[in-house]
C-alpha positions as CSV (number, residue, x, y, z in Angstrom):
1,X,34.2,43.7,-49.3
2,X,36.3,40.7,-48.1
3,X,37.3,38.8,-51.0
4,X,36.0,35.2,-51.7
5,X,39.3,33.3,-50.7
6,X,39.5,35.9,-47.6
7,X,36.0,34.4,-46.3
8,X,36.4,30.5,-46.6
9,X,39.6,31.0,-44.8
10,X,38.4,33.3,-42.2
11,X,35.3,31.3,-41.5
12,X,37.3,28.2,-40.8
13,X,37.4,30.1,-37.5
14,X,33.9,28.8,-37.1
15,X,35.0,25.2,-36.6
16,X,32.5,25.6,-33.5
17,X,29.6,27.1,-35.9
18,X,27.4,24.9,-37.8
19,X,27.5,24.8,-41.3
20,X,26.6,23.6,-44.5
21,X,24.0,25.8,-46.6
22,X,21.7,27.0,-49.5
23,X,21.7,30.1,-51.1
24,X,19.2,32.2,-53.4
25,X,19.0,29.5,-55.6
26,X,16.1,26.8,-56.0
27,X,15.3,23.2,-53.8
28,X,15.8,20.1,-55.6
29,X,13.5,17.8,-54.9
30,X,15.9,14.5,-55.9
31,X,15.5,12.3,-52.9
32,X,18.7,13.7,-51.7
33,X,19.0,15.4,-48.5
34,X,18.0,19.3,-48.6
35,X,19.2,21.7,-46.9
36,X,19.8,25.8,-47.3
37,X,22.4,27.8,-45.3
38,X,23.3,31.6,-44.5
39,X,26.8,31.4,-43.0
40,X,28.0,35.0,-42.6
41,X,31.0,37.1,-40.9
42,X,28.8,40.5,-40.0
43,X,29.2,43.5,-37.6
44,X,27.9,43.7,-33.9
45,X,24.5,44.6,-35.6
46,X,21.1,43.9,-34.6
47,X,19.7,45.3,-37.5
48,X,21.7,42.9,-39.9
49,X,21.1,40.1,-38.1
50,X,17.1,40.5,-38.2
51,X,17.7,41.1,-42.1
52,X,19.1,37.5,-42.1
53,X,16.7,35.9,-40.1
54,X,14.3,37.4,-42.2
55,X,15.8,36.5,-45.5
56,X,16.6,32.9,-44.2
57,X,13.0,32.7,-43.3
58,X,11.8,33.5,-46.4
59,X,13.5,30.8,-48.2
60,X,12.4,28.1,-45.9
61,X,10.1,27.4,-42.9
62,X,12.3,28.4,-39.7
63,X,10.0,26.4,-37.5
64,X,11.1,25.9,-33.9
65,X,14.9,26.4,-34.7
66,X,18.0,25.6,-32.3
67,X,19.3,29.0,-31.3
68,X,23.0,28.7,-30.5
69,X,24.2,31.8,-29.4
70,X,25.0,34.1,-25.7
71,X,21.7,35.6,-23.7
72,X,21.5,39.1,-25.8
73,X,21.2,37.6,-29.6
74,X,19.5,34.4,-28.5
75,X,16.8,36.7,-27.2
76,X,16.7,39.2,-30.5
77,X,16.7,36.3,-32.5
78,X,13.6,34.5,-30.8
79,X,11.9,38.1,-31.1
80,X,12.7,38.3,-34.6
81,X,11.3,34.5,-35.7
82,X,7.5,34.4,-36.7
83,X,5.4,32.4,-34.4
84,X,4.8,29.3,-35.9
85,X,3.0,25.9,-34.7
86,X,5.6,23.6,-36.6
87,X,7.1,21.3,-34.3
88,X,10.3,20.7,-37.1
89,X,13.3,21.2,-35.5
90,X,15.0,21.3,-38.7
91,X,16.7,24.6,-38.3
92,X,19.8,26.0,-36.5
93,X,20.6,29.3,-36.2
94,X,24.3,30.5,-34.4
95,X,26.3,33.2,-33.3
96,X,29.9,32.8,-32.0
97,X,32.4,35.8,-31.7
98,X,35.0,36.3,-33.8
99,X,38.8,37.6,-33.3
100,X,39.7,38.5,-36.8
101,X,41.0,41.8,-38.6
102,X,38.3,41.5,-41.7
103,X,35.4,43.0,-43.2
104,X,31.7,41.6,-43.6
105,X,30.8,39.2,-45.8
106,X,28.1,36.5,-46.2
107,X,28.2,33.0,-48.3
108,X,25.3,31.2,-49.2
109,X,25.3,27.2,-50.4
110,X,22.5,24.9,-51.2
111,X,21.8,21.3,-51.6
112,X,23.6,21.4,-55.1
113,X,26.5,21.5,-53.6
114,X,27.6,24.9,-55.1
115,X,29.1,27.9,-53.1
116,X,27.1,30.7,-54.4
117,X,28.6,33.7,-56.7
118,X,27.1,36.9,-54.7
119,X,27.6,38.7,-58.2
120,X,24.9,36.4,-60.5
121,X,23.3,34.4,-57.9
122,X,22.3,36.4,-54.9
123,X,18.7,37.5,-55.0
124,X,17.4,41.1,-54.2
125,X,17.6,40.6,-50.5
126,X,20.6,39.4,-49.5
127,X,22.4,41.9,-52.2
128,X,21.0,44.3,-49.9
129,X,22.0,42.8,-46.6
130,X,25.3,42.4,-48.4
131,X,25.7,46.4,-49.5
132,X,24.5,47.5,-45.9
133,X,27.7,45.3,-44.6
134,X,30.2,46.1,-46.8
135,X,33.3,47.8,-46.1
136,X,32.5,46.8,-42.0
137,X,34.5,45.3,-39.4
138,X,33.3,41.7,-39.1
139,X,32.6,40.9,-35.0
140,X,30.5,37.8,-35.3
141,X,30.3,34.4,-37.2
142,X,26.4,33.8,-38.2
143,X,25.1,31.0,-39.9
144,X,21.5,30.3,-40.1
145,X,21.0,26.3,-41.2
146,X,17.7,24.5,-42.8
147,X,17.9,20.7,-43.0
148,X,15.7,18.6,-44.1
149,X,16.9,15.1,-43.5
150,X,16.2,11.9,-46.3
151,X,13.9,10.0,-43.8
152,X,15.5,6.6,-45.3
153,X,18.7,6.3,-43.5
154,X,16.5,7.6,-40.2
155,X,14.5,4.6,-40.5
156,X,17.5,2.1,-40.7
157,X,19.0,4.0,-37.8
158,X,22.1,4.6,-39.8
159,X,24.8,6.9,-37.9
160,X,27.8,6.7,-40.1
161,X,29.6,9.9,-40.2
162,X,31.3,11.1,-43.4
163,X,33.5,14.4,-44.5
164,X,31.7,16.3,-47.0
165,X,34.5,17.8,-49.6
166,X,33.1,20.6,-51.5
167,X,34.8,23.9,-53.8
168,X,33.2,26.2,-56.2
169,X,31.9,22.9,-58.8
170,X,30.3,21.2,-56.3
171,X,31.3,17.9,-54.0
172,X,34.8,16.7,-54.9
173,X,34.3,13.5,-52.6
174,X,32.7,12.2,-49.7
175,X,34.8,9.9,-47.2
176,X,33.7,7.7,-43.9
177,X,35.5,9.4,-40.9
178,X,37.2,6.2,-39.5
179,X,39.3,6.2,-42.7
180,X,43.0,7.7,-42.3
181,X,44.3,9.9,-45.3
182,X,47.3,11.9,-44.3
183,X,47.5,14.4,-47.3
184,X,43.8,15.0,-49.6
185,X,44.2,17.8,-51.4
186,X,41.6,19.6,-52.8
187,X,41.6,22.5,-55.5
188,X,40.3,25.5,-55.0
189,X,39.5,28.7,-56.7
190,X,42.5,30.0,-55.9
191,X,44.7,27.9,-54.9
192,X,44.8,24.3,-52.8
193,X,43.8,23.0,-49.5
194,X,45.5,20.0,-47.7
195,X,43.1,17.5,-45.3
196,X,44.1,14.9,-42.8
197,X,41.6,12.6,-42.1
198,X,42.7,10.6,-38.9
199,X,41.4,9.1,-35.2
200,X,38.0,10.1,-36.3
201,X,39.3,14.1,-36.6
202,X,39.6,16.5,-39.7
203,X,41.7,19.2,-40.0
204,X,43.6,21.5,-42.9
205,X,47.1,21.2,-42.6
206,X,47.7,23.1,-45.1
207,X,46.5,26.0,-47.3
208,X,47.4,28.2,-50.4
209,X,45.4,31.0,-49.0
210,X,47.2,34.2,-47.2
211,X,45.9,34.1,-43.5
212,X,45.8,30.7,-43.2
213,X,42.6,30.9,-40.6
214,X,41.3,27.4,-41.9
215,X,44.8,26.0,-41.1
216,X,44.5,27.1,-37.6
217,X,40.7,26.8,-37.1
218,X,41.2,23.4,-35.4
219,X,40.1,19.8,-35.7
220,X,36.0,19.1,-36.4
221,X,34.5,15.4,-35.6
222,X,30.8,16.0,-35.5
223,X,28.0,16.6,-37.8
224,X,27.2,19.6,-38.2
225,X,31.0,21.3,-38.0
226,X,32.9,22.9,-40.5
227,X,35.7,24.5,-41.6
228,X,35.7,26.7,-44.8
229,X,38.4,28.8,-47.0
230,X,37.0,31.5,-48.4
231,X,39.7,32.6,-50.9
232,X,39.7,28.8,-52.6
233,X,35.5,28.3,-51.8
234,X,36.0,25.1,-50.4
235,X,34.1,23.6,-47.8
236,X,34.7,20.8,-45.1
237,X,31.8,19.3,-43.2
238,X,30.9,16.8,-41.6
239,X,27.3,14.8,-42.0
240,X,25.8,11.6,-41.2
241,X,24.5,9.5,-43.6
């Protein structure tokens, strides 16, 4: 199984997949904005991925989700969905291909803030989703997104964007987007992570982890986006507030 650090890093390849997440853990109804995601690097299996829609929807109501993904799984995953006469549109569910050398792994956050441990905070399910992927050569990025957005800022229109910094203990800081910061360094489990904040872009300039994928995963500017290190658990995002 990939190790922790291996994933945030890796996953940084999914600057292009959407982010941000819940785990097995519990809602917290404290005005703040919820929100639950599965973000996961799995093999080129249907059978996994039906196991994560089905997981994902048994932690929250899937709705009429986004489905960002090619012909083939955007099909499988709108077969695998229960029908549903929600009009919410608070889901997102996404599959991009990967070009990595690493095995399968999934991470789970919630609106805590915390970057779940799969040893004591997985439930039942997706320990099982995670034993029927281990030791596999990881194809695809998957996250499955719920988001249920504080109606308050909606109904003052507000639209200001803000990079969401997050490791293992939770959110280290949050910081508008039109502010420049060359060098923000954030400590990880295993190590640190450099930001530069700048012309409206984020990106990790630098990285203690080994393949350095969140270094080269890009620049993110959008809500939404996100770049993760596995190895350190630290999260980048983007959100609007």
């Amino acid at each position: 199984m990939i190790s922790r650090r291996s994933f945030l890093k890796i996953s940084g390849l999914a600057a292009a997949a959407l982010s941000a997440g819940y785990g097995a853990g519990k809602f917290v109804n404290s005005g703040k904005e919820d929100f639950f995601t599965i973000y996961g690097l799995i093999p080129a299996d249907e059978n996994v991925v039906k196991l994560l829609v089905s997981a994902f929807h048994k932690k929250v109501n899937i709705g009429n989700p986004t489905i960002l993904a090619d012909e083939k799984w955007h099909e499988m995953i709108s077969q695998s969905i229960p029908y549903s006469t929600s009009s919410s549109n608070n889901t997102t569910i996404s599959i991009v291909k990967m070009k990595a050398n690493v095995n399968s792994d999934i991470l789970i956050s919630d609106n805590n803030n915390k970057i779940f441990n799969p040893e004591t905070d997985f439930n039942r399910m997706f320990l099982e989703i995670r034993s029927k992927i281990k030791d596999r050569k990881a194809e695809y990025i998957f996250s499955a997104e719920y988001r249920e957005r504080n109606l308050i800022p909606r109904l003052f229109n507000t639209k200001e964007k803000v990079v969401v910094v997050e490791n293992e203990k939770g959110i280290v800081d949050k910081i508008n987007l039109n502010n420049s910061y060359k060098n923000i360094i954030v400590n990880g489990a295993q190590g640190k992570n450099s930001l530069t904040i700048q012309n409206g872009l984020v990106h990790i300039h630098s990285a203690s982890c080994k393949n350095q994928i969140c270094k080269y995963s890009g620049f993110i500017s959008e809500p939404g986006k996100l770049i993760a290190c596995a190895p350190n658990k630290v999260l980048i995002r983007i959100e609007t507030v």
